[in-house]
C-alpha positions in Angstrom: 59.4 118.4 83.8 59.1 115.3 85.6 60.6 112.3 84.1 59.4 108.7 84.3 61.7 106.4 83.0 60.3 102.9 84.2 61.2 99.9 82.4 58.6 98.3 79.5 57.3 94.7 79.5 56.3 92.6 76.3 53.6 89.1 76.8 55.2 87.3 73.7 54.1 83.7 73.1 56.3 81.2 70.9 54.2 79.4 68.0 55.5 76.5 65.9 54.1 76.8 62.4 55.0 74.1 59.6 57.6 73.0 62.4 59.2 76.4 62.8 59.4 78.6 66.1 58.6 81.6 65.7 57.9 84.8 68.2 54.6 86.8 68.1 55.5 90.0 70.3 52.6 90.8 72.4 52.3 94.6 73.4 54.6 96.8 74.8 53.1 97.6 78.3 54.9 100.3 81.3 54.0 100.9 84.6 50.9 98.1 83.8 49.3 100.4 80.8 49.3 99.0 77.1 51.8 101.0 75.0 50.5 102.2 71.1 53.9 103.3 70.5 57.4 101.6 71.4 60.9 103.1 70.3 63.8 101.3 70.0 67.8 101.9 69.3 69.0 98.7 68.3 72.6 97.5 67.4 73.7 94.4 65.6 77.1 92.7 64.7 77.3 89.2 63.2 74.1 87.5 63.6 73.0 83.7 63.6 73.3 81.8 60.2 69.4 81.8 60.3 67.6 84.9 61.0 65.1 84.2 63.7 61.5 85.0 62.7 58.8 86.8 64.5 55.7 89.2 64.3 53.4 92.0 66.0 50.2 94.2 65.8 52.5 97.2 64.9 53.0 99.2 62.1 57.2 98.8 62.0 59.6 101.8 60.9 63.5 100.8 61.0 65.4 103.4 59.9 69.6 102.9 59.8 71.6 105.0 61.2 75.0 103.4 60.9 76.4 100.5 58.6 73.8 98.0 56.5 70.9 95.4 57.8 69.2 92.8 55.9 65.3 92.6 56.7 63.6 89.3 55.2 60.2 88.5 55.4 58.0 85.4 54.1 59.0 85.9 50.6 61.3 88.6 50.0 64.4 90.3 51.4 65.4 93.9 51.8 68.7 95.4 51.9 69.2 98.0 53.8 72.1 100.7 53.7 73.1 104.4 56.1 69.8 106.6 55.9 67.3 104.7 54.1 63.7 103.5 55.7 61.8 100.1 55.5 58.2 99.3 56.8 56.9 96.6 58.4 52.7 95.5 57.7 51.5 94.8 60.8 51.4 90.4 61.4 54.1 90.9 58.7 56.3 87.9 59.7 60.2 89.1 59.5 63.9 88.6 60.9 66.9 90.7 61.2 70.9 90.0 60.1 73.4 92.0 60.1 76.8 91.3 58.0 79.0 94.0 60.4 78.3 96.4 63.2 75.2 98.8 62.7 72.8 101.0 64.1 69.0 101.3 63.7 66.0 102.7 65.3 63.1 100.7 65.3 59.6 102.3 65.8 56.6 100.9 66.5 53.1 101.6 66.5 49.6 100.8 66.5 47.7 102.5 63.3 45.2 103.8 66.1 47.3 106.5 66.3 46.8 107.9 63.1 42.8 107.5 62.7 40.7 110.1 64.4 36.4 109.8 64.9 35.8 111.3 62.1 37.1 108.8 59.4 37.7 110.8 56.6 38.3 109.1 52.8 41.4 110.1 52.5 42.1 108.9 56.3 41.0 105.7 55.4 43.1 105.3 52.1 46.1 106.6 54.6 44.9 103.4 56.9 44.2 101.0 54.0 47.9 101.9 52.5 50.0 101.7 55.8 48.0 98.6 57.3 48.5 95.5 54.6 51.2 94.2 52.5 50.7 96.0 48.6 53.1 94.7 46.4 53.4 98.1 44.3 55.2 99.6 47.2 58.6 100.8 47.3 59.5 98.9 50.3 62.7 100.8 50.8 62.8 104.9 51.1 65.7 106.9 51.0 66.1 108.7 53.7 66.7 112.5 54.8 68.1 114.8 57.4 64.3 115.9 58.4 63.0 112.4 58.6 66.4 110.7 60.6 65.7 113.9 62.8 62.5 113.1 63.5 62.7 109.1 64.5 66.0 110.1 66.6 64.1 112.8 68.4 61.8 110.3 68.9 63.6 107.8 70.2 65.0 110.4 72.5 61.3 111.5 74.1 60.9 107.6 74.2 63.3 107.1 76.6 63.0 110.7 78.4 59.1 110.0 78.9 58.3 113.3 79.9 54.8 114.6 80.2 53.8 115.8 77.1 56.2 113.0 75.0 53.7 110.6 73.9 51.8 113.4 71.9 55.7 114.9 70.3 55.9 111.2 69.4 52.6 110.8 67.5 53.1 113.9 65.7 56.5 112.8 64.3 55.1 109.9 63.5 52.1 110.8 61.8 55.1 113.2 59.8 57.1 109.8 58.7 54.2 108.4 57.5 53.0 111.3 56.1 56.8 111.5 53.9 56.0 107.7 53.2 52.8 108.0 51.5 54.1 111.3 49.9 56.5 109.2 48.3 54.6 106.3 47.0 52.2 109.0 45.8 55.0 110.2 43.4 55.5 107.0 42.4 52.1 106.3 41.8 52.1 103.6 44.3 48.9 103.9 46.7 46.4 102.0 46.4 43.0 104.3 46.5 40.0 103.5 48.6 37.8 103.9 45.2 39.6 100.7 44.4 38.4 98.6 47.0 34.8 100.3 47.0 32.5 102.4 45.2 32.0 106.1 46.6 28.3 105.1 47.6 29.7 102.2 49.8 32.2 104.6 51.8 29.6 107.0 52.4 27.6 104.3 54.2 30.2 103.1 56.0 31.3 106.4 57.4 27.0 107.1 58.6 27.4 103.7 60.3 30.8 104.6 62.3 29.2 108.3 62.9 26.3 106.3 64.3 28.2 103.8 67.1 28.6 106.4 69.5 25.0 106.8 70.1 24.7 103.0 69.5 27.1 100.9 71.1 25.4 97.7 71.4 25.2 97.4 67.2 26.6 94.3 66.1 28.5 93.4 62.9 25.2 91.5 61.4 22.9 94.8 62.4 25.7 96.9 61.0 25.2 94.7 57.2 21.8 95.0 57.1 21.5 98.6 57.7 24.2 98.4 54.8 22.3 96.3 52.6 25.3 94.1 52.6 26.0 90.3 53.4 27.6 90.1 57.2 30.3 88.6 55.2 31.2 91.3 52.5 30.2 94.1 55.0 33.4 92.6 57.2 35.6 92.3 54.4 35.3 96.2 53.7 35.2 97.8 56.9 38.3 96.1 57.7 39.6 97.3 54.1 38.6 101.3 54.9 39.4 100.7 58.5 42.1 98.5 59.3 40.0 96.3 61.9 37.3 94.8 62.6 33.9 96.3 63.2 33.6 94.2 66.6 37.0 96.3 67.5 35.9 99.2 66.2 32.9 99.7 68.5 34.6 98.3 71.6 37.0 101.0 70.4 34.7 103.7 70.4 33.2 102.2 73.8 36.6 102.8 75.8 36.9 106.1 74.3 33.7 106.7 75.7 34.7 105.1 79.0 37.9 107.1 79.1 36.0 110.4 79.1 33.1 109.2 82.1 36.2 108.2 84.1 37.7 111.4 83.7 35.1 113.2 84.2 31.7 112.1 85.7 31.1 110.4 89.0 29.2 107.3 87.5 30.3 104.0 89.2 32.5 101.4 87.2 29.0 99.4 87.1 26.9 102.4 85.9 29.4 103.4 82.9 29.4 99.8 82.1 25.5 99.2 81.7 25.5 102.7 79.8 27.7 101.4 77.1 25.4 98.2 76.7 28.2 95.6 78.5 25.7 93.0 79.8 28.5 92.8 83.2 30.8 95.1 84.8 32.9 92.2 84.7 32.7 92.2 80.7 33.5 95.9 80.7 36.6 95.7 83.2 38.2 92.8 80.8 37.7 95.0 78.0 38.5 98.2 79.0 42.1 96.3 80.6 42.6 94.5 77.3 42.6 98.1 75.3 44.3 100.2 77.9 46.3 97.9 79.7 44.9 98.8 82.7 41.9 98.2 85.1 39.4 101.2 85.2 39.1 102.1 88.6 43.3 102.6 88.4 42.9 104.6 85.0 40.3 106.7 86.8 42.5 106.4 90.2 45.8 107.6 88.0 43.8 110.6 85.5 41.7 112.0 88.0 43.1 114.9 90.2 
């Protein structure tokens, strides 16, 4: 198969907050597209006195493979030895130090990845688990032979980037965190959607997201009152079962949508534009380049044969 190894790129930004500097990692981007998934094999020896703090939209996995690694965060820290897993919330501030020589692989990705249109209950409890800080969670997972198998073959397709890697990737990770919520299932850990809302609430939440493809142009305050909810509480939830925003949802759902006309249909960047209810082309093309990391007439230019 033919390889493509070109190099990635990150837009991080420093921030000061209460007089501290600290990193927010922007997304991994190759050959100008926007990355959902990035792999890393990191080593560390001695490290600075104070760990140097940063944060990103990614769901974090850093699995050691050789010696120990402390991971601290806002409030607590996590020590971790050979073969034993730690995740990262996604805006989850957190540094690294290591005390001697180790190995880790870090992997990172965007929970889009694991949702599909559908949106399921127990998809959304998956989401609403892996996507915010719970403080019932084992934070730290042993490890296994299967699991450290899967992240190193992983970081292995990473770097390979064959044709068909990205999909090998998702499906091994969708099989960590699949083992992750296995294990806080045991433990009695998860926190279930019927906790954050009533059964009736979930069901009208999933006939609103079955209804935004044929209705791109709803808005968050449309959305609430087909809910019989306040803008306000009907935010608060979706994000809850989701793990976004309704606004990101539907531009979401739009770009999906714009993927498949590029693909395949011969509408004009303009045309696919006014069909998904963009007011501009110009509104669509910032959009479209924000999600996918590139413009469309290259996505179209690069997918179509």
């Amino acid at each position: 198969m033919q390889k493509n190894c070109k190099p990635v790129t990150k837009n991080d930004r420093i921030e000061v907050h209460n007089g501290n500097t600290i990193k927010h990692e922007g997304i991994t981007t190759r050959d100008g597209e926007n990355l959902n998934i990035e792999c890393l094999l990191l080593e560390r020896d001695i490290t600075k006195p104070i760990p140097e703090f940063h944060y990103h939209q990614y769901i974090e996995l850093i699995y050691v493979l050789e010696g120990s690694l402390s991971v601290f965060t806002e409030s607590r820290r996590f020590d971790l030895q050979k073969d034993s897993l730690l995740i990262i919330y996604p805006n989850e501030l957190h540094a690294f130090k290591a005390y001697g020589k180790n190995k880790y692989i870090a992997i990172k990705f965007l929970s889009d990845i694991l949702r599909t249109s559908e949106q399921t209950t127990n998809e959304m409890e998956y989401l609403l688990n892996l996507n915010a800080y719970n403080n019932k969670h084992t934070r730290i997972i042993p490890g296994n032979q299967t699991l450290r198998e899967l992240l190193e073959k992983s970081m292995e397709l990473y770097d390979t980037n064959e044709y068909t890697s990205e999909l090998y990737i998702r499906s091994n990770i969708i099989s960590a965190c699949a083992y992750i919520l296995d294990f806080w299932n045991f433990r009695n850990e998860l926190t279930p959607v019927k906790n954050v809302a009533e059964a009736a609430n979930i069901s009208i939440i999933k006939s609103i997201i079955s209804k935004i493809p044929e209705n791109t142009a709803i808005r968050t305050h449309e959305a609430a009152q087909m809910c019989k909810m306040s803008d306000g509480h009907f935010s608060r939830l979706f994000k809850a079962l989701t793990g976004t925003t309704f606004t990101q949802y539907v531009k979401n759902v739009k770009i999906n949508i714009a993927e498949k006309l590029l693909k395949s249909s011969d509408m004009s960047i303009t045309e696919i534009a006014y069909s998904l209810n963009y007011s501009t082309s110009s509104h669509f093309i910032e959009d479209f380049r924000k999600v996918k990391g590139i413009s469309p007439k290259k996505y179209r230019k690069n997918t179509v044969i």
